[in-house]
N, C-alpha and C positions, 0 to 999 in steps of 0.2 A: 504494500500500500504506500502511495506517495504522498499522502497528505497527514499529516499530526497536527494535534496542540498544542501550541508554542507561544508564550505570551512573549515573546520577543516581537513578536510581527504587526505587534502594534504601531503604528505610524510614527515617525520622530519629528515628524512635521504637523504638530495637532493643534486643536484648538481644545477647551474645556468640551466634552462630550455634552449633547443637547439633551436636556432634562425633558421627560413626559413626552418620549418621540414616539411612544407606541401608541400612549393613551391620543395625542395630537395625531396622531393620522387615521386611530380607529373612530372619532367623532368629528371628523373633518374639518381642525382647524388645519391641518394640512395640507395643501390637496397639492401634489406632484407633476399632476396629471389630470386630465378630465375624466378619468377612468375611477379616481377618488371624489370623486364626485358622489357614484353611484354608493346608495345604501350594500346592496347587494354584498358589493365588492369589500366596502368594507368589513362589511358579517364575515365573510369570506376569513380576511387576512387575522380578524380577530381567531375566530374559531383556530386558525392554522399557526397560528402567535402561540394560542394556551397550548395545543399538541407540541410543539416545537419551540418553547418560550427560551429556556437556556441560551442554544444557539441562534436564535433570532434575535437577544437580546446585545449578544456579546459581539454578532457580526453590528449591528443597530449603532452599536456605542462607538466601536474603531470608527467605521467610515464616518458618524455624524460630529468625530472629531478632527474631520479633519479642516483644513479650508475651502476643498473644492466640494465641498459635501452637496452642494445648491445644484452644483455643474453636475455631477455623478447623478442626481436624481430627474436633473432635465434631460440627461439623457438616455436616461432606463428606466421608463416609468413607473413598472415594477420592482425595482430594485429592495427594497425593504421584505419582500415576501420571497427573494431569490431561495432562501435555504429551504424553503416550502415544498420544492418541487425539484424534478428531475435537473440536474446541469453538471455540464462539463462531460462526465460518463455514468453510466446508468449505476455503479456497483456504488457510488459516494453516498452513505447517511447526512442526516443534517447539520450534523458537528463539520463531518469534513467537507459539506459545501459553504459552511461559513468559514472554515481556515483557509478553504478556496480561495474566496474574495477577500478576504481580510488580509492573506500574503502577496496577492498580484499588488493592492495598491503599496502593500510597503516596497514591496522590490523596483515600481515607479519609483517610491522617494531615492531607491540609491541612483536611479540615472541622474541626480542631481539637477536636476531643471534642463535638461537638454530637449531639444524640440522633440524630440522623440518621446519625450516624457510629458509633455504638454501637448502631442497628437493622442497617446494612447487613452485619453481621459474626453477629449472635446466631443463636443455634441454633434458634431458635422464632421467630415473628411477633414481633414489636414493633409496638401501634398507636403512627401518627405522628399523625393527626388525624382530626378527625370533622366529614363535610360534611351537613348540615341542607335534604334537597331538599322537595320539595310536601308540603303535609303533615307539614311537620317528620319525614319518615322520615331513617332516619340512613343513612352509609353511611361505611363505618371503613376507612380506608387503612394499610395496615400494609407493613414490612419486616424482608427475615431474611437472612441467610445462601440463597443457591441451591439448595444441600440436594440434591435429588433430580433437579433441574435442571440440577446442577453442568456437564453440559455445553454448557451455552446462557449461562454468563454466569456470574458470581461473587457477586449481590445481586437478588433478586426481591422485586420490589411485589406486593401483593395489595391487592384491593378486596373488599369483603363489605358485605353490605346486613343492615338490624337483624335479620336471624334469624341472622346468619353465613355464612350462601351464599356461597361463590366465586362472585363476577361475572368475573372477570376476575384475569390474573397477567402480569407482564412480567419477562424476566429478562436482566439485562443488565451490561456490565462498560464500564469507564470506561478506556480505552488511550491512551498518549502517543505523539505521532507525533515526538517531538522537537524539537517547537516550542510546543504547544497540546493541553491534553484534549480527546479525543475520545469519546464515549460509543455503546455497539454495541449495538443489541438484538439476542440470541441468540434468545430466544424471546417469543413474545405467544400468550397461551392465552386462551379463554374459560368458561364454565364444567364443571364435571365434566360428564358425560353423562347423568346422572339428574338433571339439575337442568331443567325445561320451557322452553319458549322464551317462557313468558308471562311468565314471572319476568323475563328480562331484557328487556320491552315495559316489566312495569310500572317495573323499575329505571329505563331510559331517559326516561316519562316524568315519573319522579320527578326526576331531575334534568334537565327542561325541554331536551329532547330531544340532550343528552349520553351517547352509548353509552357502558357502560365502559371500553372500551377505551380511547377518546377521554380517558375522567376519566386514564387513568393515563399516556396522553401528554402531558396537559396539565400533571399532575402531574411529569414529566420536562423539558417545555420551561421549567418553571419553577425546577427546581434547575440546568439548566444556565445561565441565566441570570445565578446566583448563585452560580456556584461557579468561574468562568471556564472551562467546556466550550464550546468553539468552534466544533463541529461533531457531529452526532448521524447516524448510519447507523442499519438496520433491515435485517436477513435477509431474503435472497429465499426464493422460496421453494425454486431451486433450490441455494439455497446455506446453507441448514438443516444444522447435522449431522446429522439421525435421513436427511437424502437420502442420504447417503453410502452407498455400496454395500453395507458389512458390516452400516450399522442398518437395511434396507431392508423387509426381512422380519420382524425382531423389533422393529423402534419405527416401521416405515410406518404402521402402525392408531394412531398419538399424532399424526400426523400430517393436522389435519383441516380446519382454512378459508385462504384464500389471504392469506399476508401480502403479498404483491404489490399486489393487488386492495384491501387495506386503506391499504399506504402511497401507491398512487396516491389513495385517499380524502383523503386528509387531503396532496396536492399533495409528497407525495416524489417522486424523483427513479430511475430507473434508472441506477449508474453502474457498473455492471457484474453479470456472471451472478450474481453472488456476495451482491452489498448493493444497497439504495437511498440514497439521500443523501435525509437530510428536512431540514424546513426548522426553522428556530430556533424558529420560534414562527407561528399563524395568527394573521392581520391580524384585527381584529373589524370587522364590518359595522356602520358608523353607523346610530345608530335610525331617521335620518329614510330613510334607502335600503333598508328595510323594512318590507313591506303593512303598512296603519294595525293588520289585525287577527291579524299576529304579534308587533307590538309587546311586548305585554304579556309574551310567553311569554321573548323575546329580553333583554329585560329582567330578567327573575329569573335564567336561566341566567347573564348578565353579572356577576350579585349572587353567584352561586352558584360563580364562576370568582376575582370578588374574593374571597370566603372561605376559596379555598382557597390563591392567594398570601399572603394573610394569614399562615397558618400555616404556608405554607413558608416565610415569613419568617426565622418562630420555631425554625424547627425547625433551621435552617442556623447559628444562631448561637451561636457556642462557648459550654461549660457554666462556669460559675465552679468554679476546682478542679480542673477537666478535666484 
């Protein structure tokens, strides 16, 4: 199991925790969202409060101390009821969905105010950088708060190509096992449904035969590299929350290509029903151990892999002021 209880991962960036945050959102001097609006919903959260009061209490307190506590809740409307329900992977109780979210945002605070750490929280996309494939087409990497996602992870990448097209989204949360960060993909999506499959041939060979997907693992094996993440998992597919029995029938149809089948692509690991264990990083194949007439192609994607450490460089390194 990768997630404990750890009062270390309390935030060091806080404020005094908000008094009466449960009783305030269960009679609606709160309201988040229009959704707190509704009686209903609040009945709801109450009833799911007392089942689960401990761990709702004690993820409620970390995040309502902190300063972007206003930002975190404009941008997951449900967030206060998160340990209530299925996320991240189906096998976590409610203790460990709230040491879930309770150690992604401390592990933001060690990015030290780096943009990187100020996209993973905001309520909208934040572009992190722009990669330059054939043709000089562009293709813009950005992060946000999970939003909509909020059950698959707590900070979602997006990739978009110069029209804007969602190629690709990953959404994921950064957990401490009480020795070392660990980082979980919740989810890996590809693009909406009306988007054509030739779009993502020509995105692919725009970046010299890099799938998206691949750009935004690449773009993950390279923050954990720099961030001391130790160890990176990926969702099976039988261990997705929308598998869960209750989201089976209303989010089975979100439910569309095999993350199994992808992280055996890319040489992860089976380490139970639930997760894969991937690996830190793909070895690169030397130019000389490649046909003379792939050379060339191996070559720009190499160039095109350097450009984007490049600027996860940049992105990782604390803001002056911060």
């Amino acid at each position: 199991m990768f997630i404990v209880t750890d009062n270390s991962l309390h935030s060091t960036s806080v404020l005094a925790p908000r008094s009466h945050l449960i009783a305030d959102l269960v009679m609606g001097r709160l309201i988040p969202a229009p959704i707190w609006r509704q009686k209903n919903f609040r009945l709801k959260f109450l009833l799911r409060t007392a089942l689960f009061y401990s761990p709702t209490k004690a993820m409620l307190e970390s995040l309502s101390a902190r300063d972007d506590f206003n930002q975190l809740l404009t941008a997951q409307a449900t967030l206060p009821g998160k340990v209530h329900r299925q996320y991240l992977t189906r096998d976590l109780n409610a203790w460990q969905r709230a040491m879930a979210v309770i150690s992604h945002y401390r592990y933001i605070d060690t990015l030290q105010g780096s943009l990187l750490a100020h996209a993973m929280t905001a309520v909208s996309e934040v572009p992190l950088l722009t990669l330059n494939g054939k043709d000089d087409s562009p293709f813009t990497l950005s992060a946000s708060s999970a939003g909509k996602a909020e059950r698959e992870g707590e900070t979602t990448l997006w990739l978009r190509d110069g029209d804007h097209t969602l190629l690709a989204s990953a959404t994921f949360s950064v957990t401490w096992d009480g020795e070392a960060w660990q980082l979980v993909i919740g989810g890996l999506q590809g693009p909406r449904r009306h988007v054509s499959h030739e779009v993502i041939k020509q995105a692919t060979r725009a970046c010299f035969g890099l799938f998206p997907k691949r750009l935004l693992l690449e773009f993950i094996w390279l923050l954990a590299a720099r961030s001391a993440i130790e160890s990176i998992y990926g969702v099976s597919d039988n261990g997705h929350v929308f598998r869960a029995l209750r989201y089976r029938l209303s989010k089975g149809r979100h439910f569309h290509a095999s993350y199994d089948e992808f992280w055996q692509s890319i040489d992860g690991k089976p380490e139970s029903a639930w997760r894969w264990r991937l690996p830190q990083r793909l070895e690169r194949k030397s130019l000389e151990s490649i046909a003379s007439k792939k050379r060339a192609e191996y070559r720009r994607r190499f160039q095109l892999l350097d450009q984007l450490a490049e600027q996860v460089d940049i992105l990782t390194q604390p803001r002056h002021g911060a």
